[in-house]
C-alpha positions in Angstrom: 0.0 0.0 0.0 1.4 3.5 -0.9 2.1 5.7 2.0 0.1 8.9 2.1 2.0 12.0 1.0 2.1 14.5 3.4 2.9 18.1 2.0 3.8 20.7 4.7 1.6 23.7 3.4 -1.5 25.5 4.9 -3.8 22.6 3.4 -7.1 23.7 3.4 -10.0 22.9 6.6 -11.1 20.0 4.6 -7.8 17.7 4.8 -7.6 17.8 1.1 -3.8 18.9 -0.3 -3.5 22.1 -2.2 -3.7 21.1 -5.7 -5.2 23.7 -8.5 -6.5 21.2 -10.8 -8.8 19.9 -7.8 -10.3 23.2 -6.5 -13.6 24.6 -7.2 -13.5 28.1 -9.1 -14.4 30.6 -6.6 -15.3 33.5 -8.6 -15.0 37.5 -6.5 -17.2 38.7 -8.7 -19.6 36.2 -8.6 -20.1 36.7 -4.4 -20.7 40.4 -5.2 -23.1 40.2 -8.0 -24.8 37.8 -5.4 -24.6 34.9 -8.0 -24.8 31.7 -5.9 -21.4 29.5 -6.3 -21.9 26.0 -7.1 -22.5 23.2 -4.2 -18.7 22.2 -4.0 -18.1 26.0 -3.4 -20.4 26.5 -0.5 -19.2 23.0 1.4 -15.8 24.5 1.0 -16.9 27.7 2.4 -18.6 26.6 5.2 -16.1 24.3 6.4 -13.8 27.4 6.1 -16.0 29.3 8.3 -16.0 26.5 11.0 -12.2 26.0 11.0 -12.4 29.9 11.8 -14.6 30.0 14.4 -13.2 26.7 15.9 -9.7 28.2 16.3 -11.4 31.3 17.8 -13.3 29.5 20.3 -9.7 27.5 21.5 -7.1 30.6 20.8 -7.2 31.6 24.8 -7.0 27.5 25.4 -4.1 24.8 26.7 -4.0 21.0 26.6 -1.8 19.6 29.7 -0.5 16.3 29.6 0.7 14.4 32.2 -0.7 16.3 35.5 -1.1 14.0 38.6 -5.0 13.1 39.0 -6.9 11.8 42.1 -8.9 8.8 41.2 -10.3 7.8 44.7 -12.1 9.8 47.1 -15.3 11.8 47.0 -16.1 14.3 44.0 -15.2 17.6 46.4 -12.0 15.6 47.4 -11.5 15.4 43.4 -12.3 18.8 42.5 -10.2 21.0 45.4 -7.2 18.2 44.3 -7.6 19.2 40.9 -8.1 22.7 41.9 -4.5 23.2 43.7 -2.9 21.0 40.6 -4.0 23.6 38.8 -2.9 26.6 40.6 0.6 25.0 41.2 1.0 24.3 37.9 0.1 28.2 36.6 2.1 29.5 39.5 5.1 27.6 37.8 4.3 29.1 34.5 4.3 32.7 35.5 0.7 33.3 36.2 -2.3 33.1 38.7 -5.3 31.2 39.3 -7.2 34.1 38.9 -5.9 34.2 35.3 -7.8 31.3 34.8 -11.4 31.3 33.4 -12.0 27.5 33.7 -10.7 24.2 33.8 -11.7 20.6 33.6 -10.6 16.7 32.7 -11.3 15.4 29.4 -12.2 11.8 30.6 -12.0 9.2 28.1 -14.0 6.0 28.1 -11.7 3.4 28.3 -8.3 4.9 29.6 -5.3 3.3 29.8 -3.6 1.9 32.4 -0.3 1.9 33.3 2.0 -0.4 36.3 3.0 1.8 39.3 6.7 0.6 40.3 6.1 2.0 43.2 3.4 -0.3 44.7 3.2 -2.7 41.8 -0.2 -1.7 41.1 -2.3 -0.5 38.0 -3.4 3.0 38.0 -5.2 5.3 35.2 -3.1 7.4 33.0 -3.7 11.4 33.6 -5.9 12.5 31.5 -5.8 15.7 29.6 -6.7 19.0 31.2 -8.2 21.4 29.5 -7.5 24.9 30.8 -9.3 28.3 29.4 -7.4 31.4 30.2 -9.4 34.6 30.7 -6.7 36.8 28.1 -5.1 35.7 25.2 -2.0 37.0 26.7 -2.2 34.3 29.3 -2.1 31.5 27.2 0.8 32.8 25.3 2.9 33.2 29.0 1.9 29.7 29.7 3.2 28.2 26.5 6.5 30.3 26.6 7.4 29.4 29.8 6.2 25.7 29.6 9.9 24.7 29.0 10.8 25.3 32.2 8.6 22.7 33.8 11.3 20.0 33.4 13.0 21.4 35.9 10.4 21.9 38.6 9.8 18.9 40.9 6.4 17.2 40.0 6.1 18.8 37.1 9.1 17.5 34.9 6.2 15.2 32.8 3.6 17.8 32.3 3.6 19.3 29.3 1.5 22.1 28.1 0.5 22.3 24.0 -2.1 24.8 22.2 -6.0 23.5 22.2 -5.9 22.7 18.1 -8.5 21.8 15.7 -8.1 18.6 14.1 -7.1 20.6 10.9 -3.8 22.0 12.7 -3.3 18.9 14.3 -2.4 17.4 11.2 -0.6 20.4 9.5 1.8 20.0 12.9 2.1 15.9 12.4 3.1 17.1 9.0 5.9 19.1 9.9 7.2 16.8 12.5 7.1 14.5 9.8 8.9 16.9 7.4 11.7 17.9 10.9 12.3 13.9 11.3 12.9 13.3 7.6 15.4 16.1 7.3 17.6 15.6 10.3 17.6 12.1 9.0 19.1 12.9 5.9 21.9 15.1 7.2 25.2 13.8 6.1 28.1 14.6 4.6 31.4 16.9 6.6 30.1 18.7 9.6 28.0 16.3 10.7 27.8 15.5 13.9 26.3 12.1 15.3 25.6 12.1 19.1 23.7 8.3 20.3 20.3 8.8 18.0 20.8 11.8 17.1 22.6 14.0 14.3 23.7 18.1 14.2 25.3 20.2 11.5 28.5 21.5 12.8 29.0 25.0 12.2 31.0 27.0 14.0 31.9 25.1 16.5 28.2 25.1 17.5 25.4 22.5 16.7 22.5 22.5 14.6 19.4 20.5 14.0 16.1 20.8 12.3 12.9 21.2 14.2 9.8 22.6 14.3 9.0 26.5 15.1 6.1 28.1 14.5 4.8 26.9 11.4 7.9 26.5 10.1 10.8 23.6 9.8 13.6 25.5 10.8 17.3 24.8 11.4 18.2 25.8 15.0 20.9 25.3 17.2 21.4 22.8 19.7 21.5 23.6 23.4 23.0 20.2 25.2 26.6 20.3 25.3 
């Protein structure tokens, strides 16, 4: 079975590559004179508009992974736990708990389970947390300093990602995709090959490919 090509552009809401034999005409002058466009036209459009407003609705929004959760107990023990987890966990990013506008557990049906080495017993993996800042400006703070958790004690596995739609989910597979493929392929003089991993020497510095913004970018390495 051929693999599916992945192309690392701004693909449009629908999933479907950018390719200009495949697109509807969408005619300017047409959606001034009021003409109506034709029924592959308006699916495209509306699916537009939903992408839009989806990314709206998440752009003051975070996904954690990985933050401790309190599976016995009553449901106020559950929700002051989960409370405090929270606060701790803004306080380490440079915020308040007042800067948050909500917060709650995306439970999933069947989760998975994982062996404790510390009692030798099964316990639930965390699930996601889904935090809504009041200001755009929090969420930004929250991501930037995110980085830093690794080196705050019980929080080194908690990790804190945008709220994406499922259409920039895959744009962002794509380019990790697109990051692992190049620093794959580096070769040649000036290359560098620590354990599993391979760096551009330039300079007496090192350099590798990975992912910024929406972007593959070549950036340099900060282990020594």
């Amino acid at each position: 079975m051929e693999k599916k090509k992945c192309v690392c552009e701004r693909s449009n809401p629908t999933g479907e590559s950018q390719n200009s034999s495949s697109w509807p005409s969408l005619s300017f002058a047409n959606i001034v004179n009021g003409k109506k466009n034709n029924k592959q036209v308006n699916v495209l459009l509306a699916t537009i508009a939903k992408e839009q407003k989806d990314i709206s609705r998440k752009e003051n929004n975070v996904i954690v992974t990985g933050l401790v959760e309190l599976n016995t107990g009553t449901e106020e023990e559950k929700k002051n736990y989960e409370k405090q987890s929270v606060t701790k966990l803004v306080e380490n990013l440079g915020l308040q708990y007042s800067d948050v506008k909500s917060h709650k557990r995306l439970k999933k049906k069947n989760p998975p389970l994982v062996q404790n080495t510390v009692n030798d017993q099964e316990r639930a993996v965390p699930s996601l947390v889904l935090v809504e800042f009041i200001e755009n400006s929090h969420r930004d703070t929250a991501l930037m300093n995110s980085r830093n958790l690794k080196r705050v004690d019980g929080f080194s596995r908690v990790y804190v990602n945008k709220d994406r739609t499922p259409a920039e989910r895959e744009f962002d597979k794509c380019l990790r995709e697109e990051a692992k493929k190049k620093n794959a392929n580096i070769h040649g003089d000036g290359t560098v090959i620590e354990g599993r991993h391979k760096y551009i020497l330039k300079d007496s510095k090192k350099y590798y490919y990975a992912v910024r913004g929406d972007t593959v970018r070549l950036i340099e390495s900060r282990t020594h």
